[in-house]
C-alpha positions in Angstrom: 0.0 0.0 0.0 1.3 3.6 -1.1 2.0 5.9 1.1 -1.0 8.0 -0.5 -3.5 5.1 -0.3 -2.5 4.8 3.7 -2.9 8.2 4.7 -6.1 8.5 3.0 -7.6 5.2 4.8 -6.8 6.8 7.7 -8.1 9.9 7.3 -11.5 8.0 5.9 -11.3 6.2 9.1 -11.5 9.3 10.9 -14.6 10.8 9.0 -16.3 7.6 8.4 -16.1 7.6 5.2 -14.9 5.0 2.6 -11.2 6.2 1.1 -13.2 6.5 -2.6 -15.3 9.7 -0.9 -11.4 11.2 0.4 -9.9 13.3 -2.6 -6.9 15.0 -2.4 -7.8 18.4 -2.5 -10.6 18.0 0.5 -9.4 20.2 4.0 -10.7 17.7 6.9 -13.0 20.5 7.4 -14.3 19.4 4.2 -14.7 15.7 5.7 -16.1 16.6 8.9 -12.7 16.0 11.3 -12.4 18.2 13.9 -9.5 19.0 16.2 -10.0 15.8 18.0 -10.3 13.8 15.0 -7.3 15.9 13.3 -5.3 14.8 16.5 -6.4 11.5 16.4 -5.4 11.0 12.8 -2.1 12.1 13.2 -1.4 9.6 16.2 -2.7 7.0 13.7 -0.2 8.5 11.2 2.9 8.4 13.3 2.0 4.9 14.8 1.4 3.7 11.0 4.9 4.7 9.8 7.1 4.7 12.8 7.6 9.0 12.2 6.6 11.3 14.6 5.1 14.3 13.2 5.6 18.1 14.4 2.8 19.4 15.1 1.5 21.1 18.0 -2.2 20.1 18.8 -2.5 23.5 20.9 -1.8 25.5 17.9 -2.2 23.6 14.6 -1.3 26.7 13.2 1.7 27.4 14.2 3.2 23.6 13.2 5.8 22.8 10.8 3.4 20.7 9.2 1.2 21.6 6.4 -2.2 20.3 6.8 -4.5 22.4 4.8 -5.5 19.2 2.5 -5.2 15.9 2.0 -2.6 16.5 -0.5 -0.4 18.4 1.7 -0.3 16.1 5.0 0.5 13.3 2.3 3.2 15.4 0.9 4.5 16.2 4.8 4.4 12.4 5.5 6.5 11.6 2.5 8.9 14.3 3.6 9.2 13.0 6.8 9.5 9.4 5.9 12.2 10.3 3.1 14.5 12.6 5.7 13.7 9.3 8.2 15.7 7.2 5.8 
């Protein structure tokens, strides 16, 4: 499984939603995640690919990481992953 596809069944996890109703250039506003949710998808995340993200749950915008859409927290994670090698 991609990188792209994992991240996405996550997120669908977290909105109860199938990964076919995710697209890349939904916000999780878009899918109905909250800040609990949002919090709880990047624990999933970080426990799915050993990384640990940074991002502060206190102020999501002040973080490193980008996570306007689905696109760009995949992009982040693939960053992450990449400078983990």
């Amino acid at each position: 499984m991609s990188v792209k596809d994992k991240v996405i069944a996550i997120i669908a996890d977290q909105a109860v939603l199938e990964p076919s109703d995710v697209s890349l250039e939904n916000t999780l506003e878009d899918l109905g995640i909250d800040s609990l949710g949002l919090v709880e998808s990047i624990f999933a995340i970080e426990e799915a690919f050993d990384i640990s993200v940074p991002f502060n749950a206190n102020e999501p915008s002040e973080s490193d990481f980008d996570i306007s859409s689905v696109s760009s927290i995949i992009a982040g994670i693939e960053k992450l992953i990449a400078e983990q090698a």
